[in-house]
C-alpha positions in Angstrom: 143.8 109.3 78.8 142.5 106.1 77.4 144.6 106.1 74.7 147.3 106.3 76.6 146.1 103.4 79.1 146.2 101.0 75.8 150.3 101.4 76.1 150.0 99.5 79.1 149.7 95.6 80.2 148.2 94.9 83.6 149.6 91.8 85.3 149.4 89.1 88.1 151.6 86.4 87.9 152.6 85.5 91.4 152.1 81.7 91.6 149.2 81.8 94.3 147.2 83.9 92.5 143.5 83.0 93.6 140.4 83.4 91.2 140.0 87.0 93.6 143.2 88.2 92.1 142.2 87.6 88.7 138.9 89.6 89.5 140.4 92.0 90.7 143.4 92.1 87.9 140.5 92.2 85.3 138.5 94.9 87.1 141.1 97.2 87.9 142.1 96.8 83.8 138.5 97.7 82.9 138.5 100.3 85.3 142.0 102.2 83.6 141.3 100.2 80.0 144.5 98.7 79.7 145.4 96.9 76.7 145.6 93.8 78.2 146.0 91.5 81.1 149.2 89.6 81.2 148.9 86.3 83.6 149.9 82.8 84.0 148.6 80.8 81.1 146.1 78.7 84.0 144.4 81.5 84.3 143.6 82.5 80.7 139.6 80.7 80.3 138.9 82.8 83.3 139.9 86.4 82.4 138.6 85.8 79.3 135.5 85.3 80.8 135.8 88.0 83.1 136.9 90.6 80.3 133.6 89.4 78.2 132.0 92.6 76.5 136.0 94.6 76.4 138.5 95.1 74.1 141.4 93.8 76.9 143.4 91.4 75.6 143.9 88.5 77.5 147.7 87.8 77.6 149.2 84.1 78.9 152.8 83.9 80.1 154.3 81.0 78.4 157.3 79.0 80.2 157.3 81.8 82.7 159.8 82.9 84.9 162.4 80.7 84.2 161.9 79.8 80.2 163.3 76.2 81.1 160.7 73.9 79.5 161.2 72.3 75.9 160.0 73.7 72.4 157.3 71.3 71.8 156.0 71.8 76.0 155.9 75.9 75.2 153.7 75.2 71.4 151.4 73.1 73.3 151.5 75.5 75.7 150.9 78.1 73.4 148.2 76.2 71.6 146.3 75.9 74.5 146.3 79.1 75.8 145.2 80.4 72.5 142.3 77.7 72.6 140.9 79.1 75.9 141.1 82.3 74.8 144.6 84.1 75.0 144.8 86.7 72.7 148.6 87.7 73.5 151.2 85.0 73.8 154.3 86.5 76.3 156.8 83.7 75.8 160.2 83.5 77.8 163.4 82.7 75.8 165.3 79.7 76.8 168.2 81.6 78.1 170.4 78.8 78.9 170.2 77.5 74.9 171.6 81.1 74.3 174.4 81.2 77.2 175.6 78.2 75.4 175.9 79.1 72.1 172.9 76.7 70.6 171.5 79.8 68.3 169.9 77.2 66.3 167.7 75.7 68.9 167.0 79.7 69.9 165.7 80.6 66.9 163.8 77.6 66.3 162.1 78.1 69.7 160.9 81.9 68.5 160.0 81.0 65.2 157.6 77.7 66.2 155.8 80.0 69.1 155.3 82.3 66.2 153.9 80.0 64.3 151.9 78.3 66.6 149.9 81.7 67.2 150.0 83.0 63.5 146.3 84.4 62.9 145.8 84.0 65.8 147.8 86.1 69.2 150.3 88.5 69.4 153.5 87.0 69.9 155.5 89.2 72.4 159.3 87.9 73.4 160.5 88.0 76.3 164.8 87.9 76.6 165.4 89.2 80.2 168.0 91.9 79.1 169.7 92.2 82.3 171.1 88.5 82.1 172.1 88.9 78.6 175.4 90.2 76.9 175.3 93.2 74.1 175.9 90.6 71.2 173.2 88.1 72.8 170.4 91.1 72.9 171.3 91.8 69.3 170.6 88.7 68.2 167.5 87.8 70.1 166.5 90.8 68.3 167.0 89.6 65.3 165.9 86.2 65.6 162.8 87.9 66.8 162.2 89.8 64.0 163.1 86.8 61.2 160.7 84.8 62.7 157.9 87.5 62.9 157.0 87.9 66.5 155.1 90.8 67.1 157.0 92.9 70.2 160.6 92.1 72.3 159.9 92.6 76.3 163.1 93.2 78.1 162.2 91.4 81.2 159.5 89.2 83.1 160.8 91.4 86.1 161.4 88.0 87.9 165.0 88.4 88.3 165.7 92.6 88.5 166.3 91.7 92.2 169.3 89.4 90.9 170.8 91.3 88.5 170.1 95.0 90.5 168.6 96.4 86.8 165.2 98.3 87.0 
């Protein structure tokens, strides 16, 4: 079984979660050994802290839900997640740089998150499937895997309500 449990990321990122969430987050991923802990990136210096003496990677959630901050806010953001002890970077695409066309500005955004963490997290991408065309999953995909990211996540799960996907 616990090699199995290591498939799996355990998450909290509701915007009110309390330092008793994360406890219990981090305890409950202890409890089934998870692989990790995904949360919002304020959290990170506290799981770690609470996951002291595992192997669960602490994951932060970078420009989640909405993916809507610049390049340079989401490296910064990455950087200091990494600093307080992040070991996973989830980062969300900007998805309305891709409706429009500005592939350039996309792949840039991938490849500087990459960077950022190189050495140092795993860089998981996140491209919320159920808002994208065929054409525009193909080449997040690919954009993904030029600029060395580590994993593509479908969805943050934030909008499956909007786009009735599961």
């Amino acid at each position: 079984m616990n090699k199995f449990s290591k498939y799996f990321d355990h998450t909290c990122l509701k915007p009110y979660a309390t330092r008793e969430d994360m406890a219990k987050l981090c305890e409950e991923a202890k409890k089934y050994d998870f692989m990790m802990v995904a949360i919002n990136s304020t959290q990170t210096k506290l799981c770690k802290e609470l996951l002291k003496g595992t192997d669960i990677h602490v994951g932060a959630a970078i420009s989640f839900p909405l993916g809507q901050t610049t390049i340079e806010t989401k490296v910064f953001e990455t950087k200091d997640a990494i600093e307080k002890g992040a070991q996973e970077i989830d980062m969300v695409i900007n998805i309305a740089m891709l409706k429009d066309k500005e592939y350039d500005y996309v792949e840039n955004e991938i490849h500087q998150i990459v960077e950022a963490a190189k050495d140092k997290a795993i860089v998981k991408v996140i491209i919320e499937t159920c808002l994208l065309t065929d054409e525009e999953k193909s080449k997040l995909a690919n954009f993904s895997q030029k600029a060395g990211a580590d994993f593509v996540k479908t969805s943050t799960g934030f909008f499956h309500w909007w786009c009735n996907c599961s």
